[in-house]
C-alpha positions as CSV (number, residue, x, y, z in Angstrom):
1,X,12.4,185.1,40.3
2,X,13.4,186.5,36.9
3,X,12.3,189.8,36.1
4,X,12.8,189.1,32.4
5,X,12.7,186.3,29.5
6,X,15.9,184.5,28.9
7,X,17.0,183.0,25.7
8,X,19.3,180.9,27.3
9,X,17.6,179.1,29.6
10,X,15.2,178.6,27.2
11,X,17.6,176.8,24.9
12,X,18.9,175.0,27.7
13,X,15.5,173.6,28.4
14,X,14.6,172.7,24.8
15,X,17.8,170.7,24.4
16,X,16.1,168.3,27.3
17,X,15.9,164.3,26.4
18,X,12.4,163.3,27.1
19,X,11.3,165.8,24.7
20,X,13.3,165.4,21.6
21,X,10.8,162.7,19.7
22,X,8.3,165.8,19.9
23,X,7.2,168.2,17.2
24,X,9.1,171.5,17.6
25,X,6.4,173.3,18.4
26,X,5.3,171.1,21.3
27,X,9.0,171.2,22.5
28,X,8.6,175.4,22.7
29,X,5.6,175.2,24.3
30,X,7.1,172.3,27.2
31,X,9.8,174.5,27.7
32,X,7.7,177.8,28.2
33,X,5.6,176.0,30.4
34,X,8.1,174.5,32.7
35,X,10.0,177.7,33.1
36,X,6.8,179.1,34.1
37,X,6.1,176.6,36.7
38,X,9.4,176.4,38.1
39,X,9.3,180.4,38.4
40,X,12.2,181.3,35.8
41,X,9.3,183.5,34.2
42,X,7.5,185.3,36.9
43,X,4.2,187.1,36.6
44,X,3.8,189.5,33.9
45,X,6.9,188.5,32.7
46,X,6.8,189.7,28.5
47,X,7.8,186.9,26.5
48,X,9.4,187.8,23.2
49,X,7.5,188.9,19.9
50,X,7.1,185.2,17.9
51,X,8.8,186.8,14.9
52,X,11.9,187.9,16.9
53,X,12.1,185.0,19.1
54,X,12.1,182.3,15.6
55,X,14.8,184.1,14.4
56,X,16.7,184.0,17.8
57,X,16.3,179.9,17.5
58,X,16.5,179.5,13.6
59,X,12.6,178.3,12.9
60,X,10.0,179.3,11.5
61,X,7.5,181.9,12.7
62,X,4.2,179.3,12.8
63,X,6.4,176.9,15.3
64,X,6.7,179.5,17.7
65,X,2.8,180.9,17.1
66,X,1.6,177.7,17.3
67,X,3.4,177.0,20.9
68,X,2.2,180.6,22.3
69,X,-1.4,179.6,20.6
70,X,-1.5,176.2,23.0
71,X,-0.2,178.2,26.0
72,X,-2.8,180.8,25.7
73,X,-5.2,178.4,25.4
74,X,-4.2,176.5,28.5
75,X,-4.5,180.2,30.5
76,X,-0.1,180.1,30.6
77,X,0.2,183.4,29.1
78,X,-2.3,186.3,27.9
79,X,-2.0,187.6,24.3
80,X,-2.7,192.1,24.3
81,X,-3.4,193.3,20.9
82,X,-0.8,195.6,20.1
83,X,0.9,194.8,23.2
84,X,2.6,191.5,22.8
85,X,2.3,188.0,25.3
86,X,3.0,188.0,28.7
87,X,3.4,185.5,31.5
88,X,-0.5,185.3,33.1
89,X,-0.8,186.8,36.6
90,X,-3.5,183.9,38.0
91,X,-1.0,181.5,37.1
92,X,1.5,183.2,39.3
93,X,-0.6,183.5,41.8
94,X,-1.6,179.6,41.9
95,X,1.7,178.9,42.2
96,X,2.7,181.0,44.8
97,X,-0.5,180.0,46.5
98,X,0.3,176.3,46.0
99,X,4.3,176.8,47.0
100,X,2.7,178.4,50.5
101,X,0.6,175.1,50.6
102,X,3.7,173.0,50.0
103,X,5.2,174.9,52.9
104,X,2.4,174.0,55.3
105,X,2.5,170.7,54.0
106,X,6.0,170.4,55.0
107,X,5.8,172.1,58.4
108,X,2.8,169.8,59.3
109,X,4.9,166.4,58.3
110,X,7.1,167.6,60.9
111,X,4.9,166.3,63.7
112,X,2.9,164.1,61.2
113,X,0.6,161.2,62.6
114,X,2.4,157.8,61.5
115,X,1.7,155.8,58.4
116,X,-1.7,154.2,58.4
117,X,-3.2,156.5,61.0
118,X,-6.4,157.9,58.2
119,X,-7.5,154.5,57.1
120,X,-10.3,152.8,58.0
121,X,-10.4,150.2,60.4
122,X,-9.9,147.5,58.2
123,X,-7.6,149.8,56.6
124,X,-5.4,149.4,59.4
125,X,-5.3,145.9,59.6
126,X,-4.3,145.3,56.3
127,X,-1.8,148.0,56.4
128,X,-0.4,146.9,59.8
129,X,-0.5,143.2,58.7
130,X,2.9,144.0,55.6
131,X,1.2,141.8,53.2
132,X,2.0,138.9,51.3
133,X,5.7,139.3,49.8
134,X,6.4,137.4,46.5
135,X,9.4,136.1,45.6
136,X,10.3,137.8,42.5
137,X,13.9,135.7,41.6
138,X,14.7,132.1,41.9
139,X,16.8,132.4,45.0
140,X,18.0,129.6,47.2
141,X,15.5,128.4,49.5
142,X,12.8,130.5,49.0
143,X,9.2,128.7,49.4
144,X,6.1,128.4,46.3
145,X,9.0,128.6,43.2
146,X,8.2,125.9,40.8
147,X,10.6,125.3,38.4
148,X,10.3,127.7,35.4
149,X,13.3,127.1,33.0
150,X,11.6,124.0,31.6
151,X,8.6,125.6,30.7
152,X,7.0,124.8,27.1
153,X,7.3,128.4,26.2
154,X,7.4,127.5,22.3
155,X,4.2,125.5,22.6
156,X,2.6,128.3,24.9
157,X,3.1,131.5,22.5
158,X,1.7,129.1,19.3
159,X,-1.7,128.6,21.2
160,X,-1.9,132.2,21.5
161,X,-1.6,132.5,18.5
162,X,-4.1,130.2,17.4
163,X,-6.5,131.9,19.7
164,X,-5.4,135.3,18.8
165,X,-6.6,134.5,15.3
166,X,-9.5,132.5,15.6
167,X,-11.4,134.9,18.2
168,X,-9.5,138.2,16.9
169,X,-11.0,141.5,18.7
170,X,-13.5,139.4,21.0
171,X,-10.5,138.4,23.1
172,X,-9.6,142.3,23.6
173,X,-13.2,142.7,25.0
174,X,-14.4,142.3,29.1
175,X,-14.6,139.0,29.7
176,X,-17.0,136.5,32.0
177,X,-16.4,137.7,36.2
178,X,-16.8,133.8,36.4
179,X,-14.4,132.5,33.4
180,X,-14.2,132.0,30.0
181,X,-16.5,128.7,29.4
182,X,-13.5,126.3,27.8
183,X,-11.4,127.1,30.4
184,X,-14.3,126.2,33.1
185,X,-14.8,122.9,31.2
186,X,-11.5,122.4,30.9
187,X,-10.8,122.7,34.8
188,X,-13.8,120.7,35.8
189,X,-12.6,118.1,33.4
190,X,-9.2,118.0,35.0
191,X,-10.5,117.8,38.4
192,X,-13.5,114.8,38.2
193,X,-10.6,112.8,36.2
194,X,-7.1,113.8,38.5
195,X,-8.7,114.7,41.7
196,X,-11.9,112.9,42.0
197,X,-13.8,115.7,42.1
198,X,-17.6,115.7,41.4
199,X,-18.0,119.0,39.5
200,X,-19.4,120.9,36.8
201,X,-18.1,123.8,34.6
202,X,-21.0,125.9,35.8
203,X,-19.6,125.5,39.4
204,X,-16.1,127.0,38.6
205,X,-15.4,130.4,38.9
206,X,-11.3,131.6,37.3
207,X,-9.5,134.1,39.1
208,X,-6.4,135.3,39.4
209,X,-4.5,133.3,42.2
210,X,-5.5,131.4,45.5
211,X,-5.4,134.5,47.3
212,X,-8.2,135.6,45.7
213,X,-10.4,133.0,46.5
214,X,-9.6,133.5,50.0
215,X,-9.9,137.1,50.1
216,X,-13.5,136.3,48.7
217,X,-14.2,133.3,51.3
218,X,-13.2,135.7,53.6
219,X,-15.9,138.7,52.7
220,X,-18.8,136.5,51.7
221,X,-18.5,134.0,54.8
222,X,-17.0,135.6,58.0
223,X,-18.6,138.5,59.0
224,X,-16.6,141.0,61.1
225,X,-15.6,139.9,64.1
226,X,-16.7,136.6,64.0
227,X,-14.9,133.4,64.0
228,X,-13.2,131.5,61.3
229,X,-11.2,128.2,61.9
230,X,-7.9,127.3,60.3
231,X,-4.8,125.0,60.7
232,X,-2.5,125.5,63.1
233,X,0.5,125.7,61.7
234,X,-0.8,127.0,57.9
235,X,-1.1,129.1,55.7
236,X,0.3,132.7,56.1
237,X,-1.7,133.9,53.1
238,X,-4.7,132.4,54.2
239,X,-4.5,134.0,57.9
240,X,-3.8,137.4,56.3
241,X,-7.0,137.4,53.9
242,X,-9.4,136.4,57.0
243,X,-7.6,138.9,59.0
244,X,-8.4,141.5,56.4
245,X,-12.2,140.9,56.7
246,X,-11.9,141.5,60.3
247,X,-12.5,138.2,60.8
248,X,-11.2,136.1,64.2
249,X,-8.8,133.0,63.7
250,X,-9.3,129.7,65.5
251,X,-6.1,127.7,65.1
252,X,-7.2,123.8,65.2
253,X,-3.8,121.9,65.4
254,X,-2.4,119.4,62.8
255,X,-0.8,116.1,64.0
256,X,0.8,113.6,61.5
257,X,-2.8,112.8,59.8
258,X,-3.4,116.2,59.2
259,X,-6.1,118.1,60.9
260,X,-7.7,117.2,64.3
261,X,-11.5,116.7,63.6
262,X,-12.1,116.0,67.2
263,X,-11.0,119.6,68.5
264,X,-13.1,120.8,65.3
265,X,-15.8,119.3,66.8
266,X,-15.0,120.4,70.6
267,X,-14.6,123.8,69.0
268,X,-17.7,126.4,70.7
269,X,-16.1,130.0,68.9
270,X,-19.3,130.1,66.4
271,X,-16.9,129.5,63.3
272,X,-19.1,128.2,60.0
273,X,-16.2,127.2,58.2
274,X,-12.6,126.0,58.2
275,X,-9.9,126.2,56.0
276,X,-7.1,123.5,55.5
277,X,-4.6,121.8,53.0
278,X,-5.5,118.3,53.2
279,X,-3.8,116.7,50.5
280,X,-0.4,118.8,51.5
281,X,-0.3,120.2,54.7
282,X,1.5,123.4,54.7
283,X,3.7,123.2,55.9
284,X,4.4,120.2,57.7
285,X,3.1,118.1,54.9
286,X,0.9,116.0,56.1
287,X,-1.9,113.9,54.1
288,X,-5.4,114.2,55.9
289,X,-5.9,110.6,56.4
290,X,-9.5,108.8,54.6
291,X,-10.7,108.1,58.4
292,X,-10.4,112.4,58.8
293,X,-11.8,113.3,55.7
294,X,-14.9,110.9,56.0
295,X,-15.2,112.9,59.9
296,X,-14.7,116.4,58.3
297,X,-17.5,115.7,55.8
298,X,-20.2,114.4,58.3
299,X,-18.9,117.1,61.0
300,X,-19.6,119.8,58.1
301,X,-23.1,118.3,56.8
302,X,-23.8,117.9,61.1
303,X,-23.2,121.6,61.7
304,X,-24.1,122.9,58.4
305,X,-20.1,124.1,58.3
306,X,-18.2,125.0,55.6
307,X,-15.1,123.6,54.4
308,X,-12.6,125.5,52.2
309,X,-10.4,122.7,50.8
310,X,-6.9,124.6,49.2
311,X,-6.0,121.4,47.6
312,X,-2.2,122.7,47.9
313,X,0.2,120.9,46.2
314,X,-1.9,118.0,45.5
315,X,-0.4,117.3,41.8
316,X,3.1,117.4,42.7
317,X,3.0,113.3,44.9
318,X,5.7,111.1,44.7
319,X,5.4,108.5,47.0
320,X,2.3,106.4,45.5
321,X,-1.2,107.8,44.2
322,X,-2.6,111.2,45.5
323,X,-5.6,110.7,48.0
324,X,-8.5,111.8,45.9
325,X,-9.8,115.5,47.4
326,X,-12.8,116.1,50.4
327,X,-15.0,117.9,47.6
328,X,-15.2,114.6,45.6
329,X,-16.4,112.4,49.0
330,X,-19.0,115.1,49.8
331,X,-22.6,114.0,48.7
332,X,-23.7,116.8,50.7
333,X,-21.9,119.8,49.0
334,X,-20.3,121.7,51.5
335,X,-16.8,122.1,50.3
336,X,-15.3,124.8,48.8
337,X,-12.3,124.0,46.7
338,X,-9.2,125.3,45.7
339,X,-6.8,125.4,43.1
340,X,-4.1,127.3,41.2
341,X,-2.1,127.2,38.5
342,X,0.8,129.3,39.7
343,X,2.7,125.9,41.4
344,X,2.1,123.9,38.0
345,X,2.7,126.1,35.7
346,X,4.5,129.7,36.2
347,X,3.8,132.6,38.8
348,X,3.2,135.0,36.3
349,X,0.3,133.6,34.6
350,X,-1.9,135.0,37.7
351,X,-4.4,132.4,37.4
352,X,-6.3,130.1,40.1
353,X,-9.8,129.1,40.5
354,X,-12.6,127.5,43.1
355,X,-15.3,125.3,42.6
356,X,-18.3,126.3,44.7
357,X,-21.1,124.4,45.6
358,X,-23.7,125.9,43.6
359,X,-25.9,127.7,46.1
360,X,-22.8,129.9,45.9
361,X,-22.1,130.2,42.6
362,X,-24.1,134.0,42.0
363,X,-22.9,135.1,45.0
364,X,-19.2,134.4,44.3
365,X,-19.4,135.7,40.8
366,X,-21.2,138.9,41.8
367,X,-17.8,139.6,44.3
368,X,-15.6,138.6,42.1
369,X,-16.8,141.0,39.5
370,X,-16.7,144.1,41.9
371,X,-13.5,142.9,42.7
372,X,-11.4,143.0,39.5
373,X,-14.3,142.3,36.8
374,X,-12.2,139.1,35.0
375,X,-9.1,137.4,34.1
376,X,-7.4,137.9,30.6
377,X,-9.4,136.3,28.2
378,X,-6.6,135.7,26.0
379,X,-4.9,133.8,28.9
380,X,-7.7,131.5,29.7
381,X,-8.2,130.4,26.1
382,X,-4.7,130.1,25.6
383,X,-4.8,127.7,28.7
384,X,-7.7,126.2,28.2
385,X,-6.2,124.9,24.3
386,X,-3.4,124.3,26.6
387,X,-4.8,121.3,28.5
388,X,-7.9,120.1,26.0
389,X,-4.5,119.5,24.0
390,X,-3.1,117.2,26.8
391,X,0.0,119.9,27.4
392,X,-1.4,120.5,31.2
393,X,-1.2,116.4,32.0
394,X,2.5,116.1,30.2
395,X,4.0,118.9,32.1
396,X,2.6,118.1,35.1
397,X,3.9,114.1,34.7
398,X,7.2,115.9,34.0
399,X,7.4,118.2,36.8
400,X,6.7,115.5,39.4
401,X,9.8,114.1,37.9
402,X,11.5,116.2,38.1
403,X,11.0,117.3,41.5
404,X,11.1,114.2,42.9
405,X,14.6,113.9,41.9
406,X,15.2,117.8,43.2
407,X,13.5,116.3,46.7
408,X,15.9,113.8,47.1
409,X,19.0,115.6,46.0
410,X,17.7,118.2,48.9
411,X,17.4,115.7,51.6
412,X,20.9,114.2,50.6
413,X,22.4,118.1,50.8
414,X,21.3,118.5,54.1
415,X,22.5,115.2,55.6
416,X,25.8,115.8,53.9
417,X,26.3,119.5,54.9
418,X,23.6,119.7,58.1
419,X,24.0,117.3,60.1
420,X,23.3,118.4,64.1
421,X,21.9,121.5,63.3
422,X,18.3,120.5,61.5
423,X,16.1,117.3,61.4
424,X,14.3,117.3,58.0
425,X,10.5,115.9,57.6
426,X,10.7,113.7,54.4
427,X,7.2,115.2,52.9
428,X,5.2,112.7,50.1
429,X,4.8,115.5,47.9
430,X,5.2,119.4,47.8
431,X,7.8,121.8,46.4
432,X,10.0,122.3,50.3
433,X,10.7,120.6,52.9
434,X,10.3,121.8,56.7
435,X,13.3,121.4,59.1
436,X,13.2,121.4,62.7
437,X,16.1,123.1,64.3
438,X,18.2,121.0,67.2
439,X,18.8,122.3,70.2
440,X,20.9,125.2,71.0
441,X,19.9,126.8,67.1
442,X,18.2,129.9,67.0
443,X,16.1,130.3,64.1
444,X,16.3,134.0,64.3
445,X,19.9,133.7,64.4
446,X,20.2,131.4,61.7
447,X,18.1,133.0,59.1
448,X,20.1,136.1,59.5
449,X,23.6,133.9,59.5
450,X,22.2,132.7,55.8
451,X,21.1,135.7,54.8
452,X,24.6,137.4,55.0
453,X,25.6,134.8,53.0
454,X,23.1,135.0,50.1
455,X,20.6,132.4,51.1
456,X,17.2,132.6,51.9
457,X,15.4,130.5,54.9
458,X,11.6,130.9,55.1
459,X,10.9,130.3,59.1
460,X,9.0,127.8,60.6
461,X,7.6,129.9,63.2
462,X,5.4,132.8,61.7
463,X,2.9,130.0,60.6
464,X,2.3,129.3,64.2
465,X,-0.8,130.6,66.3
466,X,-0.6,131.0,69.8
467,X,2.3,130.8,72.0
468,X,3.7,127.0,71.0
469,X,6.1,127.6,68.0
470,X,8.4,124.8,66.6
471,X,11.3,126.7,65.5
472,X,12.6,125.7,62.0
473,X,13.0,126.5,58.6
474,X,10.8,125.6,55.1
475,X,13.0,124.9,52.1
476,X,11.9,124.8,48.8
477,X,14.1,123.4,46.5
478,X,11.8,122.9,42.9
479,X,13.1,126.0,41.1
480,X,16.7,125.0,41.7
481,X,18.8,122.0,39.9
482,X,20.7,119.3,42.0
483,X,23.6,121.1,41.3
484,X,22.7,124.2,42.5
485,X,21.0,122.6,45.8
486,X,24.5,121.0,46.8
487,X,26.2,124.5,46.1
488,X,23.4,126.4,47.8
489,X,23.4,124.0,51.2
490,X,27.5,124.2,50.9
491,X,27.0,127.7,51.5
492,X,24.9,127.4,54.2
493,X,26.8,125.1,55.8
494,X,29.7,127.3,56.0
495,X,28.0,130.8,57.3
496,X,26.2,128.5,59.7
497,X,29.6,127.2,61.5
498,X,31.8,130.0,60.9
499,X,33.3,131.3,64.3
């Protein structure tokens, strides 16, 4: 440790980047404090009069008084009247203290517990569970990218600034836990007219994505330990937020018409609700027949179950009309539903919602405002002016255009290019398409063959339960053009079949 003060290393210190916007006496004083905490100026160290140390550096006298004034004050250095400043001695000793803590710290790390080990027991779970990884680029054939190039950006940014100007500083202030009332009106609007929904604004609460609504269906209807019911295969995201709440997963199995209601009803694990896709099963893609929704509702209003409709997909159709959603057939109000505007409009707008029956309503709105408090204002007014303007419908007609023409470039890519290796299930609707692997194809194997060569394929099997897994991959192909499909699958191809 240095025994004296050092001009040099002083200079060297003030000449440092991050501190050349500041005033010159804040740059002094940054400079005195970090050789101080780093050591260079030991305890009791005298630091040079102000008068001689300004004419060492070429400044005036104040700069340098007024950096010893804000050390002193901070208890860096004492100030002795007739004496001169020195280096403080309780500041040496806190460091030395804390570099003997450091020490300790580092010999205990040496036979350190593993990651996780002081959470809770929920803590665990969500820690050992890895989370919910986003896709951050548009990368060939990652899953839940909707196309973003295409976006009316220009028409976006001037409703924002409509609504920056018309609500000014209210839009900079907390907003509703349950939404901003045009949005809410504008959602419940969409839905009774699109979806055939039967709802009100005062049943829809805005969040920020899908994930939260589950996360919420999660704490407020499952208690620890007990049951929950879900598709089989589905949802990864959804599996993960009932996990979290310590909850216990039922897998029900899909067939072609979507979810079995007969094993729901043979089903004695104590579960009160289930959750499913029915307009887009993910991921197999199956439409919950009429016959099966009509069976879910009465099982539901029988038991006095809940259902938690995700209604996945359901704008993006192409072969014929949508089938309208449960929560619109059920007189007797037990659905939960589900919606987000990630998928049909851009990730980044962090923005879903759920319509509650409205028993539920307070309760849901008292969670979700311990949760995160509310959405951006700003954003949900923006949005709302967004679809009472009819953008929302005219993007939406043009995306299912559009990605009806991406789907069927897809499925021509991997006849052309996969042929033996994959059988693909032509979905009705949806932004990928799940492939079943032929025999003697490892999907372990394969995903790491494409991943060597820059392409990504989402497996089939993680959104199994139980020991039966169908081995395949699920492609999504909206965020990429035809041209980049056929270039992308070319690729595949190749890694695939090289020796």
């Amino acid at each position: 440790m240095a025994k004296s003060f050092e001009l040099d290393t002083l200079k060297m210190r003030l000449n440092d980047a991050n501190w050349q916007q500041l005033d010159l006496h804040q740059r002094i004083q940054r400079a005195l404090r970090a050789l101080i905490l780093d050591g260079a100026l030991g305890p009791g160290v005298k630091l040079p009069a102000t008068r001689s140390l300004a004419q060492s550096l070429g400044l005036a006298r104040d700069t340098v008084e007024n950096a010893y004034v804000q050390l002193h004050r901070d208890g860096f250095i004492v100030r002795r009247e007739g004496s001169g400043s020195y280096v403080s001695e309780a500041i040496g000793a806190e460091l030395k203290g804390g570099a003997r803590r450091r020490a300790r710290q580092q010999e205990h790390r040496r036979g350190a517990p593993p990651p996780g080990s002081g959470l809770s027991r929920r803590g665990r779970l969500i820690f050992e569970s890895g989370g919910v990884a986003d896709q951050q680029a548009v990368k060939a054939f990652a899953t839940g990218l909707p196309e973003t190039r295409t976006f009316p950006t220009d028409v976006w940014e001037r409703l924002q600034r409509q609504v920056l100007k018309s609500c000014r500083s209210n839009v900079l202030l907390h907003g509703d836990p349950q939404g901003a009332e045009p949005l809410r009106k504008a959602i419940a609007d969409y839905l009774n007219l699109e979806r055939g929904a039967k709802v009100s604004a005062e049943q829809i609460l805005v969040l920020s994505s899908t994930r939260q609504a589950l996360f919420l269906c999660a704490q407020l209807l499952v208690d620890a330990g007990k049951a929950i019911m879900m598709e089989n295969p589905g949802y990864f995201g959804a599996r993960k937020a009932f996990e979290s709440a310590e909850a216990r997963i039922v897998p029900i199995d899909v067939d072609e018409q979507g979810i079995r209601v007969d094993l729901l009803r043979a089903d004695r694990s104590g579960a009160n609700a289930v959750y499913l896709t029915p307009s887009h099963q993910y991921p197999t893609g199956a439409t919950l027949s009429l016959e099966r929704r009509l069976e879910l509702i009465g099982w539901a209003a029988e038991t006095g179950k809940w259902i938690i409709e995700d209604d996945y997909d359901s704008e993006f159709h192409y072969d014929g009309l949508p089938t309208a959603c449960v929560q619109g057939l059920d007189a007797r109000q037990r659905t939960i539903y589900l919606g987000t505007f990630s998928k049909t409009l851009y990730p980044g707008l962090r923005m879903g919602y759920m319509a509650v029956p409205h028993e539920l309503v307070s309760a849901f709105t008292f969670a979700r405002s311990i949760m995160d408090g509310h959405t951006p204002p700003i954003l949900q007014l923006t949005l709302a002016r967004f679809m009472e303007d009819g953008h929302y419908n005219a993007h939406i007609r043009a995306m299912r255009k559009l990605y009806a023409g991406r789907r069927e470039a897809m499925l021509a890519a991997i006849d052309r290019h996969l042929a033996g290796i994959v059988v693909p299930l032509r979905p009705q609707g949806g932004l990928q398409i799940p492939c079943l692997l032929q025999a003697g194809w490892s999907e372990a194997e394969t995903i790491r063959q494409a991943a060597a060569a820059g392409v990504q394929l989402p497996g089939l099997s993680r959104l199994y339960a139980g020991e039966e897994k169908r081995q395949g991959w699920l492609l999504g192909y909206a965020s990429l053009a035809a041209h980049e499909i056929e270039a992308a699958m070319s690729r595949l191809a190749q890694a695939l079949r090289a020796p």
